[in-house]
N, C-alpha and C positions, 0 to 999 in steps of 0.2 A: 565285155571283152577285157582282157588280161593283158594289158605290156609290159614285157618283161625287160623292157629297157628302164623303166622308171624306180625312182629307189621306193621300199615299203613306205606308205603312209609315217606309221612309229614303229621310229628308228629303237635303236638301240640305244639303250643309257650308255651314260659318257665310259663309264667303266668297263661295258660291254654284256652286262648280267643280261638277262633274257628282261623281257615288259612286266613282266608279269609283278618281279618284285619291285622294280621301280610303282608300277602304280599302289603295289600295298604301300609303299613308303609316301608314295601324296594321297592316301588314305587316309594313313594315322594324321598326316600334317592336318589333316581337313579335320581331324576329329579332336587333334588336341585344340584347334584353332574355334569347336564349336564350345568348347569344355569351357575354355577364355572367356567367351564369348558369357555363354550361360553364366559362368562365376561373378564377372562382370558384373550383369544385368540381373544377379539377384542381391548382391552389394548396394546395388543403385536402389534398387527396388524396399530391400531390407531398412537401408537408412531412412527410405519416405516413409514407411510404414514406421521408426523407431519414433521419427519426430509427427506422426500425427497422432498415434498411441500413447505418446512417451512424455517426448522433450515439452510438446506443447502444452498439457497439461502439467505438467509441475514447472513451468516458465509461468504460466498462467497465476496458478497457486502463491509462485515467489511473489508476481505482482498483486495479488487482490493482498500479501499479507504486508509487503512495503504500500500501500495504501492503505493499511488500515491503520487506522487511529483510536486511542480511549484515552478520556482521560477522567479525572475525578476531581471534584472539589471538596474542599473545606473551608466554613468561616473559621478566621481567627481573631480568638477574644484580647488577645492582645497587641497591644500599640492603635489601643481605639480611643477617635477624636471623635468627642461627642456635641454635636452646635444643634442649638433648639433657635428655627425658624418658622416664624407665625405657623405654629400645628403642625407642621415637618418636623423630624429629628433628621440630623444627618450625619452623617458616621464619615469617618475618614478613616477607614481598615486595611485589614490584606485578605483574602483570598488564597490558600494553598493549592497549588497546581499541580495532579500529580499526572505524568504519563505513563497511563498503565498500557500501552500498544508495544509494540515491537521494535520501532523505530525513533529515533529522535524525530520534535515538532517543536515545530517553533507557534509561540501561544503570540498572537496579533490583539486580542482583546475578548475583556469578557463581557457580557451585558445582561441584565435583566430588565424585562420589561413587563410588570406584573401591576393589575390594578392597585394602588396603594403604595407600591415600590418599585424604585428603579436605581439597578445598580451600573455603574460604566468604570471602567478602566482607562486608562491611559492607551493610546493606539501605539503602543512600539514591540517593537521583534525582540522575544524572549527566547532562548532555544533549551529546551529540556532533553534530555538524553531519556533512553527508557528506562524506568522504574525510579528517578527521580521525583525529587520532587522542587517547586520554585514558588517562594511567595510574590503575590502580584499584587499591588497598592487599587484601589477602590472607591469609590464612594458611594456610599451607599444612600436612599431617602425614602425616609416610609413617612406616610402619612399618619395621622395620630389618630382619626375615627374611624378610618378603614379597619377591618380587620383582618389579621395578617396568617397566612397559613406560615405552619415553621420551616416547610421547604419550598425553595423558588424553586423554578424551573429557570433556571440559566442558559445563556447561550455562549459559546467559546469559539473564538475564531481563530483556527490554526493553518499553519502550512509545515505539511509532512517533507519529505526529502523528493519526493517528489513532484514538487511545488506547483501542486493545486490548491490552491485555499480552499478550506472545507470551514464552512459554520457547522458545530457536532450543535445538536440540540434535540429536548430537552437534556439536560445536566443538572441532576437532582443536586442542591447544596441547600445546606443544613443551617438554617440562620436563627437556630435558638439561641448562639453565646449575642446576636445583637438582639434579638425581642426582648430581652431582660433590659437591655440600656433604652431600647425604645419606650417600653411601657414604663419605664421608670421618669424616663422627661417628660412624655404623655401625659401621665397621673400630675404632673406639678403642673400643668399649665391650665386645668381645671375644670 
């Protein structure tokens, strides 16, 4: 049943146009308002994918490359203090420190621990920049029957910038300019 006393359901827009274009016009609203919406939520979507594709691995990359470390040694044949101890020689030298990595480290001590020889440093904080180089004081002591290979394998104990202490080992170092002063004390003690 129809009463015709009651006003229509939808009404007339305020301005008086007929329904029809008022609901095209909360059409469009509803569709510019899905467009938002979608633009939005590919925005959101775009960025998680940029940093799981993207950002993470070359954040990653930065980090393994600020953690990595090299360095290099070299004996040095001068400023050498030569003491002949019942069948030891022992050397009081330097050590060249070079950092070949990326980053400045700081060098905490160097050691060797080899049958016949063992070299120690001084325990304090040296800080090398990259592509530096820093000499580090030593002692060195070989033994005079043993017989001596010309490279130690070294150990080096450094903290990079981002201060983890890393012992790097082995670290091949070249100790021909000392086997010359060794076998030379060696041979006079008989």
């Amino acid at each position: 049943m129809i009463d015709l006393d009651q006003p229509p359901q939808y009404g007339t827009p305020p301005n008086g146009t007929p329904g029809g274009r008022w609901r095209r016009l909360a059409t469009v609203r509803a569709l510019a308002m899905v467009v938002v919406v979608s633009l939005l939520a590919g925005a959101v979507l775009g960025g998680v994918a940029a940093y799981i594709w993207w950002y993470r691995p070359l954040a990653a990359s930065v980090e393994r490359a600020e953690a990595a470390v090299s360095v290099v040694l070299f004996a040095e044949s001068s400023a050498m203090t030569v003491h002949n101890e019942q069948e030891r020689v022992r050397l009081e030298t330097q050590v060249t420190v070079v950092n070949a990595g990326p980053v400045p480290v700081s060098v905490l001590g160097v050691r060797v621990d080899q049958p016949g020889v063992t070299l120690r440093s001084s325990e304090k904080q040296r800080l090398i920049q990259p592509a530096a180089t820093l000499p580090v004081d030593v002692v060195v002591e070989f033994v005079c029957d043993s017989k001596q290979t010309v490279v130690l394998d070294a150990s080096v104990r450094v903290e990079p910038t981002d201060e983890q202490v890393r012992d790097i080992s082995p670290v091949a170092l070249d100790s021909s300019p000392w086997i010359e002063s060794r076998l030379r004390v060696c041979s006079g003690l008989g």
